[in-house]
KEKE-3310 file (N, C-alpha, C; in steps of 0.2 Angstrom, whole numbers, plus 5000, padded with zeros to 4 digits):
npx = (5004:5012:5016:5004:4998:5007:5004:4991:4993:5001:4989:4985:4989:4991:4980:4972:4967:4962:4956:4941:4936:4938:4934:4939:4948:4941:4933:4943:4948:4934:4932:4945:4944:4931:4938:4943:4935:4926:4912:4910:4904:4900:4900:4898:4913:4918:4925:4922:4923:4919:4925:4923:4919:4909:4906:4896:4897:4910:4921:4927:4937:4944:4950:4956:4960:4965:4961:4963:4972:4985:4988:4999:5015:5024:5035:5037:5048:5046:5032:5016:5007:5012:5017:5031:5046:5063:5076:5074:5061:5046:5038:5028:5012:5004:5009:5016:5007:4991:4995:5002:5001:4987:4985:4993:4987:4971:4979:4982:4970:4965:4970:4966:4953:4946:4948:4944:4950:4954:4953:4947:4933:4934:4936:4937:4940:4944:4944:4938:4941:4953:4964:4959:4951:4935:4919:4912:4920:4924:4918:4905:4902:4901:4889:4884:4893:4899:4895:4909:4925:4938:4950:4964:4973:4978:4994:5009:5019:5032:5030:5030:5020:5008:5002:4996:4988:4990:4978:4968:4965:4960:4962:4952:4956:4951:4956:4951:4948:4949:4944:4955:4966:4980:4989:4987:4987:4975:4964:4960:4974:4971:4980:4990:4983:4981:4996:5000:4991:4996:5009:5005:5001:5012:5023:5013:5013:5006:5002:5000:5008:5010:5012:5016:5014:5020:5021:5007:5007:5005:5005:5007:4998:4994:4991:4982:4978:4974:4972:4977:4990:4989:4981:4973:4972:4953:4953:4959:4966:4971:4978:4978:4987:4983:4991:4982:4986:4984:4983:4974:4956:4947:4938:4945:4956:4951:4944:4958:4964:4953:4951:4965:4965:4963:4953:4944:4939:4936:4933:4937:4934:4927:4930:4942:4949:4960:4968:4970:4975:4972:4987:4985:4977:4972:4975:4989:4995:4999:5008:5019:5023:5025:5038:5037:5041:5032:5023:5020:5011:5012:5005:4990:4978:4963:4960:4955:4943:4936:4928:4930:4945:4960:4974:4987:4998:5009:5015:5030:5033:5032:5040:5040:5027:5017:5028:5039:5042:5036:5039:5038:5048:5047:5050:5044:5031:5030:5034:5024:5015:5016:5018:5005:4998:5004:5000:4987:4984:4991:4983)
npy = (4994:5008:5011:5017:5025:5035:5039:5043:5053:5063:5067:5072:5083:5091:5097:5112:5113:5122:5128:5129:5126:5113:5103:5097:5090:5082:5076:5066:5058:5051:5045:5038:5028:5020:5013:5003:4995:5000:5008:5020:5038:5053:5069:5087:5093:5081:5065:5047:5032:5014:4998:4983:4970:4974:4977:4978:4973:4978:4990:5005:5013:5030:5033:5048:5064:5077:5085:5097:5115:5128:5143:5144:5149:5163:5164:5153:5144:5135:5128:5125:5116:5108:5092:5085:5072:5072:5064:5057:5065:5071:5083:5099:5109:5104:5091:5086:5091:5090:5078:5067:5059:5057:5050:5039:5034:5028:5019:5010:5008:5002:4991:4982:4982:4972:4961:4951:4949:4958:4971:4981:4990:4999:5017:5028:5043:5058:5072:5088:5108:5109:5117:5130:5128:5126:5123:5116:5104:5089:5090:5092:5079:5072:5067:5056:5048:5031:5025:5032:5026:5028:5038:5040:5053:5057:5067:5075:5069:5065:5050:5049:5050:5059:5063:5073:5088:5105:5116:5130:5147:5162:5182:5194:5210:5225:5240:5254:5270:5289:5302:5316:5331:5331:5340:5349:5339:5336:5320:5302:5291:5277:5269:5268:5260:5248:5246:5242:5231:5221:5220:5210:5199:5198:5192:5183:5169:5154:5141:5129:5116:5105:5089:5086:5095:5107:5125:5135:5148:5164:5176:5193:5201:5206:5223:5239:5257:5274:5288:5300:5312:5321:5318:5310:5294:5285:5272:5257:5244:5224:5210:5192:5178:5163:5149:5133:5123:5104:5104:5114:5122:5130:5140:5139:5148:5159:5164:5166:5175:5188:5191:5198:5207:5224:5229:5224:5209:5196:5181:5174:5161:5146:5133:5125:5116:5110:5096:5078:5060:5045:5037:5025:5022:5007:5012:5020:5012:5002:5011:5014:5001:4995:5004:5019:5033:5045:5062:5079:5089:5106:5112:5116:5106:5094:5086:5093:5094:5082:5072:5059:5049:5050:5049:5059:5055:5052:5052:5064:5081:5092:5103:5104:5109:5120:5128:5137:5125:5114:5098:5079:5064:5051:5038:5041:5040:5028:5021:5026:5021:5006:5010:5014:5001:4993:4997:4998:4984:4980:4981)
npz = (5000:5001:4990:4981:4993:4993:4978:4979:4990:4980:4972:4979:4983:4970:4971:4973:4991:5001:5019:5018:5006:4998:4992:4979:4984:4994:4983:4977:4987:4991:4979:4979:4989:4986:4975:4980:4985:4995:5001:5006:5015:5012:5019:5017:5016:5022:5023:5025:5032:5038:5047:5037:5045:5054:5073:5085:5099:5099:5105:5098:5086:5082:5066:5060:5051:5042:5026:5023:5019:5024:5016:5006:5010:5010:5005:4997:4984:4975:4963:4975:4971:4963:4964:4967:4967:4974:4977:4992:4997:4995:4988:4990:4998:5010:5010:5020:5032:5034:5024:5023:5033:5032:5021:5025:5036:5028:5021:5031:5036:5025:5026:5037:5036:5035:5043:5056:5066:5075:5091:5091:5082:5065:5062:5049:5046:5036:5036:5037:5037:5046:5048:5052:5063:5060:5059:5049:5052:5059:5067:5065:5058:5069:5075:5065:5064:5068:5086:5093:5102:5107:5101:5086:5081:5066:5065:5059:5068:5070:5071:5085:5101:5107:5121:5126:5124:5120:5124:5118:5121:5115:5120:5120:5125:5133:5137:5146:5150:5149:5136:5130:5129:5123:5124:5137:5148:5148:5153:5153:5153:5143:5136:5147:5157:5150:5148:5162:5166:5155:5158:5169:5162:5155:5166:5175:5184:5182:5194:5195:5185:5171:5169:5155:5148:5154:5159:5159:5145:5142:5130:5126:5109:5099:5101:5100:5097:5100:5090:5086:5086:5098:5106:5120:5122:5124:5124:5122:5115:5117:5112:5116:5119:5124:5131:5136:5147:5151:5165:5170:5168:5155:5159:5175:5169:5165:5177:5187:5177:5177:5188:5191:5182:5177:5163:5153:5149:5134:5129:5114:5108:5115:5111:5109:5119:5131:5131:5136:5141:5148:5156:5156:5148:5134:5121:5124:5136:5125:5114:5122:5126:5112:5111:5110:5110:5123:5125:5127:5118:5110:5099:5092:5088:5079:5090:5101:5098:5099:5108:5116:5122:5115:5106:5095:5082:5070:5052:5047:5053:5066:5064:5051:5045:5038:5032:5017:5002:5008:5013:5014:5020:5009:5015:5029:5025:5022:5034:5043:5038:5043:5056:5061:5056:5065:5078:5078:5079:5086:5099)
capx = (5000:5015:5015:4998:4997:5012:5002:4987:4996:5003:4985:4979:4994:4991:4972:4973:4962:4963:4949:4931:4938:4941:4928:4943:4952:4937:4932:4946:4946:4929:4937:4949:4940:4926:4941:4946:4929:4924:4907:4911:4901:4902:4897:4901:4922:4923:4924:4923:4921:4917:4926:4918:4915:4908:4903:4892:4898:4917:4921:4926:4942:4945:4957:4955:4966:4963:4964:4962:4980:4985:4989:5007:5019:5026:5044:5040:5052:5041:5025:5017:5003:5015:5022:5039:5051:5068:5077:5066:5057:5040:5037:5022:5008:5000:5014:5019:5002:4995:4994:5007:4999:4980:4985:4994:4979:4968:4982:4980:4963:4961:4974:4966:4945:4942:4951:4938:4951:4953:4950:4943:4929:4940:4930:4940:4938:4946:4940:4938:4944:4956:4968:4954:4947:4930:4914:4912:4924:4925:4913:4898:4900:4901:4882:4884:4898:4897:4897:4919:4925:4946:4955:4971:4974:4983:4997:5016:5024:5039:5029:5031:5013:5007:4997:4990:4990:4989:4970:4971:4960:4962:4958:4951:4955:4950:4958:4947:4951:4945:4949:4959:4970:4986:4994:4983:4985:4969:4961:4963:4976:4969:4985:4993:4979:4983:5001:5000:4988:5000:5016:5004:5001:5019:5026:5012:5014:5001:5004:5000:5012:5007:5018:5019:5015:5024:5018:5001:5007:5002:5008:5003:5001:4990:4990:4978:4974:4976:4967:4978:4996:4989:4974:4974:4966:4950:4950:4967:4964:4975:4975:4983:4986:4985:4991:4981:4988:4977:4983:4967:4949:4946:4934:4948:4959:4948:4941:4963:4963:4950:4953:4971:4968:4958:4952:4939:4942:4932:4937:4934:4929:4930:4929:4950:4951:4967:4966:4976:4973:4975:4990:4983:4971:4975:4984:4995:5000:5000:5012:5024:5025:5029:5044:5035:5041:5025:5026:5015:5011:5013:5001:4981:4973:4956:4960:4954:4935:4934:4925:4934:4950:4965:4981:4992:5004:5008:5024:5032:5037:5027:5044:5043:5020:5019:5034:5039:5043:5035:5042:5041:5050:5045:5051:5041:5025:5030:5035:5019:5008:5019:5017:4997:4995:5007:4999:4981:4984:4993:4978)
capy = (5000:5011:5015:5019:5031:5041:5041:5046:5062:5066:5069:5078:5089:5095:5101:5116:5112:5127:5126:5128:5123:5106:5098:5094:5083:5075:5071:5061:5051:5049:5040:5032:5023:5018:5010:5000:4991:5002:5012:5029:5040:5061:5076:5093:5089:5076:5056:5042:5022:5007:4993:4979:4966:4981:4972:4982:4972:4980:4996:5007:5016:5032:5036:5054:5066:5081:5086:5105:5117:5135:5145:5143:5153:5168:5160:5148:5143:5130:5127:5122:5111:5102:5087:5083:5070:5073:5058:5054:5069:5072:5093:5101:5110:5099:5083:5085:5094:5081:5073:5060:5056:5055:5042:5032:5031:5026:5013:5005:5006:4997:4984:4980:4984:4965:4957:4951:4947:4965:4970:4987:4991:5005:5021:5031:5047:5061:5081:5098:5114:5108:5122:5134:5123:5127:5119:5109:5097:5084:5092:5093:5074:5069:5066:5053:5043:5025:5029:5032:5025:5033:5040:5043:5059:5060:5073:5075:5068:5059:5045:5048:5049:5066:5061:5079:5093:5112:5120:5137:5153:5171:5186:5201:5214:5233:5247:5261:5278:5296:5305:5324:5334:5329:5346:5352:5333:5329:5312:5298:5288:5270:5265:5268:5255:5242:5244:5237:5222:5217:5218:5206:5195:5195:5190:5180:5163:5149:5139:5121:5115:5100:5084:5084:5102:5112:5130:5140:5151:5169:5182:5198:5197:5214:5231:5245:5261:5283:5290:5305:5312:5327:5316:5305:5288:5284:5265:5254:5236:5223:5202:5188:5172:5160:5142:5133:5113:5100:5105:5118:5122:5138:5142:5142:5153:5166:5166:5168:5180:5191:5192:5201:5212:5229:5228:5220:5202:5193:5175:5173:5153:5140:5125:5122:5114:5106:5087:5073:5052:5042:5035:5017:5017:5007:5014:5023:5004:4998:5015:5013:4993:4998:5009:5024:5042:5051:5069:5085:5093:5113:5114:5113:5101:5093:5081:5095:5095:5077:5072:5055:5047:5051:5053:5062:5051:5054:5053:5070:5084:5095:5109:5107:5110:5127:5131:5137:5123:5109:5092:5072:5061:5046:5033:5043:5036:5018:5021:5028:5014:5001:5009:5012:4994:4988:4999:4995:4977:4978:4984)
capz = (5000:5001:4984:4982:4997:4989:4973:4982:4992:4975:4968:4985:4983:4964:4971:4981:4999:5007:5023:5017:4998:4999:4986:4972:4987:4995:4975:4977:4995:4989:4974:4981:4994:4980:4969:4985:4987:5000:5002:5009:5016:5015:5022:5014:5011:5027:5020:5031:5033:5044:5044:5034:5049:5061:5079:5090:5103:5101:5104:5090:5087:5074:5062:5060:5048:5039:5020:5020:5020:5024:5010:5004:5014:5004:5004:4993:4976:4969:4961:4979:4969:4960:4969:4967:4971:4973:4980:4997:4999:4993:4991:4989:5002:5013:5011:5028:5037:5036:5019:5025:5039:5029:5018:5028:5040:5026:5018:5037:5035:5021:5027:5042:5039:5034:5048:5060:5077:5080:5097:5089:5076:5064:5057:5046:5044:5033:5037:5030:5040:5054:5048:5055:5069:5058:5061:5045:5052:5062:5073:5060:5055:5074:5076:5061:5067:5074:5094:5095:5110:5107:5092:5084:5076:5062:5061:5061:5075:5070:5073:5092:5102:5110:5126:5128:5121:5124:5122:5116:5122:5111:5122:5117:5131:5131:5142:5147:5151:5146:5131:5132:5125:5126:5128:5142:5150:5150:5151:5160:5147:5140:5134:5152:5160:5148:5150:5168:5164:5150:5163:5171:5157:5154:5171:5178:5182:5186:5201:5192:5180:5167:5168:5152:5144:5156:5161:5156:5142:5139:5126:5120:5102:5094:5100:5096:5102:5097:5085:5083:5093:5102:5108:5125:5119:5128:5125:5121:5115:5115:5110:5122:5116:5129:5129:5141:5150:5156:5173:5171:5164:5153:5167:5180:5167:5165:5183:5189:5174:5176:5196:5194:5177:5177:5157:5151:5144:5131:5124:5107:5110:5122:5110:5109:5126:5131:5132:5139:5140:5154:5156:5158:5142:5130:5117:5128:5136:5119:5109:5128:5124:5106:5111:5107:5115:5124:5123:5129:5111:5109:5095:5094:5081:5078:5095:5105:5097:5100:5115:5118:5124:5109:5107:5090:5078:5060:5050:5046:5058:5065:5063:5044:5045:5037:5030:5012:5002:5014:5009:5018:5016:5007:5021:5035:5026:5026:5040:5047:5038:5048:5063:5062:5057:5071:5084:5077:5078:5096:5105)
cpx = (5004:5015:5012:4997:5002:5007:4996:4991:4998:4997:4982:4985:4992:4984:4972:4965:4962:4955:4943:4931:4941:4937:4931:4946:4947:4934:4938:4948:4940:4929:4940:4948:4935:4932:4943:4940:4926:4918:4907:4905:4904:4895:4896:4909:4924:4921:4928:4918:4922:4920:4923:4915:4915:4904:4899:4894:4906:4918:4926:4931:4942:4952:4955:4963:4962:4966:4966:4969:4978:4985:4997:5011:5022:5032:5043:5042:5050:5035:5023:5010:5006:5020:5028:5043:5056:5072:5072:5063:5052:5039:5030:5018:5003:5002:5015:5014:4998:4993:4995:5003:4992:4979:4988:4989:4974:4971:4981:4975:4961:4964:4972:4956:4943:4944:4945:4943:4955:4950:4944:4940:4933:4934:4935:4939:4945:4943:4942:4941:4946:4958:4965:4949:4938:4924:4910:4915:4922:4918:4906:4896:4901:4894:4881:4887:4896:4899:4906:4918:4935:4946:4963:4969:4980:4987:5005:5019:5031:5037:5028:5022:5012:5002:4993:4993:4985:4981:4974:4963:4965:4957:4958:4951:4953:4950:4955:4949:4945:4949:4951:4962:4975:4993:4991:4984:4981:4968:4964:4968:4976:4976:4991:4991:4982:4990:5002:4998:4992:5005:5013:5004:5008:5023:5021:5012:5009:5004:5005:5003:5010:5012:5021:5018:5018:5018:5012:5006:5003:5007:5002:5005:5000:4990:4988:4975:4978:4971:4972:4986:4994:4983:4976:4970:4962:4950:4959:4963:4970:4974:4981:4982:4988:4986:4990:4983:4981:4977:4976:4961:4949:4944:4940:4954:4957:4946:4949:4963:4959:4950:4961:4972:4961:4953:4948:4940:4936:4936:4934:4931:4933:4930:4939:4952:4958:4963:4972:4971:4976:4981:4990:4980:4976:4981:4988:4999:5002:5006:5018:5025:5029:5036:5044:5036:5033:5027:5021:5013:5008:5006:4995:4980:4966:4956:4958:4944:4934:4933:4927:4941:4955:4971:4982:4999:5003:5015:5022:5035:5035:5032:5043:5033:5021:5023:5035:5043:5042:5037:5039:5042:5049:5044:5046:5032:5024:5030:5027:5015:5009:5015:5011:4995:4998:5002:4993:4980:4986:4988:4974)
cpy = (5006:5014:5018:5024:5036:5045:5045:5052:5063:5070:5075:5084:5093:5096:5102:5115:5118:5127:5131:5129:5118:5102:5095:5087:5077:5071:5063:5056:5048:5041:5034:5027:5016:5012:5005:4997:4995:5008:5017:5033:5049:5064:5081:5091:5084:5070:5053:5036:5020:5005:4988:4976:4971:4975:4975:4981:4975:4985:4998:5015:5020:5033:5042:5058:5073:5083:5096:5109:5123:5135:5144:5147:5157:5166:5156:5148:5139:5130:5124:5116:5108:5097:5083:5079:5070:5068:5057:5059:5071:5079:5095:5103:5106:5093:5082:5087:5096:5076:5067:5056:5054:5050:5037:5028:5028:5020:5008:5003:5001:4989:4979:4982:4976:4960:4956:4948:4954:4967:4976:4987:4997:5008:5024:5038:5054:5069:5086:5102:5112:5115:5130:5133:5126:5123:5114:5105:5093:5086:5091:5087:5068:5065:5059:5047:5036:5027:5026:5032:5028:5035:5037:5048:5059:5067:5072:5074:5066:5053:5043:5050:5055:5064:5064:5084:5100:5114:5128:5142:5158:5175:5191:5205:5220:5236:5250:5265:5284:5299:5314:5324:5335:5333:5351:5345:5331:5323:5310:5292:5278:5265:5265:5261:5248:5242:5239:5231:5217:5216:5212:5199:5191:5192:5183:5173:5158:5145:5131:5120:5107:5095:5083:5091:5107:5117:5130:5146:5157:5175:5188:5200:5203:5220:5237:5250:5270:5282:5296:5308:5316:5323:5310:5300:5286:5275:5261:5246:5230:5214:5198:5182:5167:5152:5137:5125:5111:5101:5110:5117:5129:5141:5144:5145:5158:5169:5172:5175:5186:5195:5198:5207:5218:5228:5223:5215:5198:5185:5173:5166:5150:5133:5121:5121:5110:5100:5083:5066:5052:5038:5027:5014:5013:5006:5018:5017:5003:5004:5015:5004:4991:5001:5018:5030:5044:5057:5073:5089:5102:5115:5112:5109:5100:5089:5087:5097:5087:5074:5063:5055:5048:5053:5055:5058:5052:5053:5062:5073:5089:5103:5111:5111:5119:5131:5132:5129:5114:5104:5085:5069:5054:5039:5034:5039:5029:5018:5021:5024:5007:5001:5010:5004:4991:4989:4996:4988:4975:4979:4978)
cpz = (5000:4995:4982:4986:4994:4984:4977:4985:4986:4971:4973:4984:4978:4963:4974:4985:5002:5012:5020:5010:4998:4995:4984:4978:4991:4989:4978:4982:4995:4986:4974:4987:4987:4978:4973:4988:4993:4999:5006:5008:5017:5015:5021:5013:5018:5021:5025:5030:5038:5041:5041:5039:5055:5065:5082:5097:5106:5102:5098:5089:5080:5073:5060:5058:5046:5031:5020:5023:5022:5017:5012:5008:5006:5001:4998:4988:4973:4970:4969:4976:4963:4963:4965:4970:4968:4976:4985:4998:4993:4994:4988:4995:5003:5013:5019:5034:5033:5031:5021:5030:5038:5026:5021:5031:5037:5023:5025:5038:5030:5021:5030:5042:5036:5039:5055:5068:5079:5085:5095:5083:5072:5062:5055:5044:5041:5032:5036:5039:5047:5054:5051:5061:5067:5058:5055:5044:5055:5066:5069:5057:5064:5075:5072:5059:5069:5080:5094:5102:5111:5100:5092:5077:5074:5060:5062:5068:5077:5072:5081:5095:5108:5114:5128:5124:5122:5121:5120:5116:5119:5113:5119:5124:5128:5136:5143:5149:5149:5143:5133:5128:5129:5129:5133:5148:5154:5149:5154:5152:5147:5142:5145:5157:5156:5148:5156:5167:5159:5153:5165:5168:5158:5160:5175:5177:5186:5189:5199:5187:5176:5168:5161:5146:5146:5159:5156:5151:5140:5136:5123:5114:5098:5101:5097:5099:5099:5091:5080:5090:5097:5108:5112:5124:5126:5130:5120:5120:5114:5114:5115:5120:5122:5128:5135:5143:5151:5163:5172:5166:5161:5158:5172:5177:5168:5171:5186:5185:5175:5185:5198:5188:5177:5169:5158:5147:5142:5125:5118:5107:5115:5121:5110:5113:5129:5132:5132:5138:5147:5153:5154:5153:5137:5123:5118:5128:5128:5116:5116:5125:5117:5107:5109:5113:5115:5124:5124:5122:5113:5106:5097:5087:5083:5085:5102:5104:5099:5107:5118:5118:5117:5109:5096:5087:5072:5059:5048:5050:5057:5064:5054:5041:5042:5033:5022:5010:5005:5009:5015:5015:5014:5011:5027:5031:5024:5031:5045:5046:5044:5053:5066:5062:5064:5078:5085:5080:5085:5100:5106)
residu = (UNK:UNK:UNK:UNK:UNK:UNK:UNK:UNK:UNK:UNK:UNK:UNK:UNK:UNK:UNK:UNK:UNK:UNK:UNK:UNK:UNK:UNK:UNK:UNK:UNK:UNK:UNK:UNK:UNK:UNK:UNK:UNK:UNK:UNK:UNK:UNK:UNK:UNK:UNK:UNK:UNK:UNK:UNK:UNK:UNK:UNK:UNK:UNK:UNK:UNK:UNK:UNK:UNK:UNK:UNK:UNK:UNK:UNK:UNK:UNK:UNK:UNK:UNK:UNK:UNK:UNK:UNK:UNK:UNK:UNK:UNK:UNK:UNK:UNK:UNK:UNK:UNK:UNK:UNK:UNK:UNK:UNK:UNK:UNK:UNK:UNK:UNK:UNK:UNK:UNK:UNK:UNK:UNK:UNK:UNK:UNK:UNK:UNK:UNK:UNK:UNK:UNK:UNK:UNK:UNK:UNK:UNK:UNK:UNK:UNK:UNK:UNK:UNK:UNK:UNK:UNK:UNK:UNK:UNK:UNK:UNK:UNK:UNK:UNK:UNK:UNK:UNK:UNK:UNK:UNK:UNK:UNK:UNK:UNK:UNK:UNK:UNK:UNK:UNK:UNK:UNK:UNK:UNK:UNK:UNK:UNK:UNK:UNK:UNK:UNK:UNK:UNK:UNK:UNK:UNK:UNK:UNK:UNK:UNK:UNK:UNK:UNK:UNK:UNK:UNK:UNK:UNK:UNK:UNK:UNK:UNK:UNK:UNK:UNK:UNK:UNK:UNK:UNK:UNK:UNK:UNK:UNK:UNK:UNK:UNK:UNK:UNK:UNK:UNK:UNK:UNK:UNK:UNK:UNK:UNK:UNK:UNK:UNK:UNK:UNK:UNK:UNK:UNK:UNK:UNK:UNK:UNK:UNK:UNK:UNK:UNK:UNK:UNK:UNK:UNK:UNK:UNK:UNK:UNK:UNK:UNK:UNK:UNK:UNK:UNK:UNK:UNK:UNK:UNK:UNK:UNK:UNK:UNK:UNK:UNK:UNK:UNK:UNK:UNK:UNK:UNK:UNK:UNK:UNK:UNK:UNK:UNK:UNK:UNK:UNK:UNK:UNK:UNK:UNK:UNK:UNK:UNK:UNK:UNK:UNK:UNK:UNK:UNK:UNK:UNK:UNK:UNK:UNK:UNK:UNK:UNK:UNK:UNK:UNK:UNK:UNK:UNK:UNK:UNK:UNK:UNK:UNK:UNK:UNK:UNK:UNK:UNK:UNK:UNK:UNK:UNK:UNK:UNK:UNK:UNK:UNK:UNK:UNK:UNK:UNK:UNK:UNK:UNK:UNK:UNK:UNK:UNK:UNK:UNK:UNK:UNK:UNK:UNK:UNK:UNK:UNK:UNK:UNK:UNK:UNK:UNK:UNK:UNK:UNK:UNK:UNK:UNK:UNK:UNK:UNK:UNK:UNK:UNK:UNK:UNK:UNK:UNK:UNK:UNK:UNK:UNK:UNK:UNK:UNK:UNK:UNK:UNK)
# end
């Protein structure tokens, strides 16, 4: 199946995906299910299947990826919808995040959806706007699913398995003050109020640390405020990007936060919740058995809209995700089929 899945990323590559333009690539996982004996089911641009011999009495493990890209990075010096190989490396946007990691998921699926001593029923699914954590993804085809009892989320990990990972809250703050004229110094100055709150931001540090994500991250990212130089701004605004562990709950962010800053704070959503596994489930046991590095993951994916047990594996690297250029290399998705069927099948 290894050659197959290549071919397959090579056709998803040279049809741009961009999130909530993704028709041309589920056209074709459509397709390529279909030509593979399989009766696929979609949605608007998700596609997804059951394994043949489905149990009711088993529980019921996905395979979950995403087709849909950013846009290109300005850098780039190749066609990025022309896929290329140059010795091992495969180039093009969306090879590496998470092409690699969508077809392999599917070559493992189709290796392993007729085997009947599976401990797990597979469902396979394939979905539209991760790169926007958009609500015609995964989320919108949840209700449709056979009842998932874990996952595995496909994305670049080196193959290594992400046991939790960071949620992410984006504040919108707003300074208050009174406006004046600034060579009389009147007014009460905006921008002075959110100065402080943001020393805050920047220095404070939460009490509970994650065993395996580290501290609570906050950064200030935008600033906005004046209208004019002679004029003392009445309202100052500024953005915070918070990276929040499974040591907390949104709720007990904002309550800390909200309790130590003057400004008025608004979180744009509270569906990118951090998420962790227990140590015990098992396909943790099973990717430690294996030999597999755990790890706290940085980034947010679609494993934080999913309301069951999941962990993060894929070939690639989630350093090369984004980048002008993007490539993986050919090996990483042997590789990755491998270590899906191994892990699949060790459970």
């Amino acid at each position: 199946m290894g050659a197959e899945a290549v071919e397959l990323l090579k056709k998803l590559i040279a049809a741009p995906s961009f999130s909530r333009e993704e028709s041309k690539t589920a056209d074709i996982l459509e397709a390529f299910l279909v030509e593979h004996g399989v009766k696929p089911k979609r949605n608007g641009n998700n596609v997804w299947a059951a394994s043949q011999y489905y149990e009711d009495a088993k529980p019921t493990l996905l395979l979950n990826s995403h087709h849909d890209t950013v846009r290109p990075n300005p850098g780039y010096t190749r066609d990025p919808f022309l896929p290329s190989v140059e010795g091992d490396k495969l180039y093009g946007l969306g090879s590496n995040d998470a092409g690699g990691a969508a077809v392999s998921l599917l070559a493992a699926f189709l290796q392993l959806r007729r085997r009947k001593d599976l401990s797990y029923n597979l469902v396979v699914a394939i979905t539209a706007e991760e790169e926007i954590s958009g609500a015609n993804g995964i989320e919108s085809i949840w209700p449709e699913l056979p009842k998932i009892d874990c996952a595995i989320i496909g994305e670049p990990t080196l193959m290594d398995v992400a046991v939790s990972e960071n949620g992410l809250l984006v504040l919108d703050c707003i300074a208050k003050g009174t406006a004046g004229h600034a060579a009389r110094n009147e007014g009460d100055n905006a921008i002075y109020h959110a100065m402080k709150d943001i020393e805050w931001f920047r220095h404070f540090g939460f009490p509970k640390v994650s065993d395996t994500l580290g501290k609570v991250k906050m950064s200030v990212t935008v600033i906005q405020a004046g209208q004019a130089h002679n004029q003392v701004p009445a309202e100052c605004r500024f953005t915070v990007d918070v990276r929040v562990t499974d040591a907390y709950s949104f709720e007990e962010v904002l309550g800390i936060i909200t309790k130590n800053v003057r400004c008025e704070v608004k979180a744009r959503s509270l569906r990118l919740r951090p998420s962790g596994i227990d140590i015990n489930h098992p396909l943790v046991r099973a990717a430690k058995t294996l030999g597999k590095k755990c790890y706290g993951s940085p980034t947010t994916s679609d494993r934080a809209l999913i309301p069951v047990p999941s962990i993060k594996l894929g070939p690639g690297d989630s350093g090369r995700s984004h980048i002008a250029d993007e490539y993986i290399h050919l090996e990483e998705i042997h590789d990755g089929i491998k270590g899906y069927v191994e892990l699949i099948t060790f459970l």
